[in-house]
C-alpha positions as CSV (number, residue, x, y, z in Angstrom):
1,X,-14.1,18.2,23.8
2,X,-14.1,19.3,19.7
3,X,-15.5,18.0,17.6
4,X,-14.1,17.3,14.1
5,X,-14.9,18.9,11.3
6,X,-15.7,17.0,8.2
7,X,-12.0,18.4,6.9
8,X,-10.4,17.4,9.4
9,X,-10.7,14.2,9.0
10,X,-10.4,14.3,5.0
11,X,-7.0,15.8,6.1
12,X,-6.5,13.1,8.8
13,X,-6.7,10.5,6.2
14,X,-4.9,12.3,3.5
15,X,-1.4,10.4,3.0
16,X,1.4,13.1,3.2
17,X,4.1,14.0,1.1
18,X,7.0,11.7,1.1
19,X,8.8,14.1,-0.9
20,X,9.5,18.1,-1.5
21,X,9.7,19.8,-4.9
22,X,13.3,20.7,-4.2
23,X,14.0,17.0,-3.3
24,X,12.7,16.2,-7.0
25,X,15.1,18.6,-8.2
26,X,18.0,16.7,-6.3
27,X,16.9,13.4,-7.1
28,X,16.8,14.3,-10.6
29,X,20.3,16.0,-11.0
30,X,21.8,12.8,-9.1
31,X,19.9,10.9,-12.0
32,X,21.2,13.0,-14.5
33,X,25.1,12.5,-13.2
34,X,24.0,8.3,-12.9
35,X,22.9,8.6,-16.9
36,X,25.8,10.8,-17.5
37,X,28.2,8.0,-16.6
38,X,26.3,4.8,-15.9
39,X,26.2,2.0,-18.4
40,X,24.8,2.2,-21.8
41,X,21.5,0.2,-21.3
42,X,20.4,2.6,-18.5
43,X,19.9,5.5,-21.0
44,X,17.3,3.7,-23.0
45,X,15.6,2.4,-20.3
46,X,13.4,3.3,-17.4
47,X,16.1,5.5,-15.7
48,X,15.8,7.8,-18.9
49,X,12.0,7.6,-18.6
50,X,11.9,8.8,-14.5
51,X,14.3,11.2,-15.6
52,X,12.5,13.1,-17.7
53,X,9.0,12.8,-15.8
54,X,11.1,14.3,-12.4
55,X,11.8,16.7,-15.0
56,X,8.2,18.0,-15.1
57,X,7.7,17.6,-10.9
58,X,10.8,19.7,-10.5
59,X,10.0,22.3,-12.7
């Protein structure tokens, strides 16, 4: 039988990445395209906001 390490089970109980960098990228052009031609509000608002912080996970 092994025995666990003391990492092993800070990475056992480490949540996982939902997400890649690429899919930030992707998410973020498909925002872009939304802001592009979505209504007006939507450019002031939060969309604008996540927009511009995928900007900074994608790069």
């Amino acid at each position: 039988m092994t025995s666990l390490t003391q990492m092993d089970i800070q990475n056992e109980n480490r949540p996982r990445a939902v997400f890649s960098t690429a899919d930030f990228a992707l998410i973020r052009d498909a925002l872009a395209c939304y802001l592009k031609h979505g209504d007006e509000g939507a450019r002031d608002g939060r969309a604008s906001h996540l927009y511009h912080r995928l900007g900074r996970l994608a790069d």
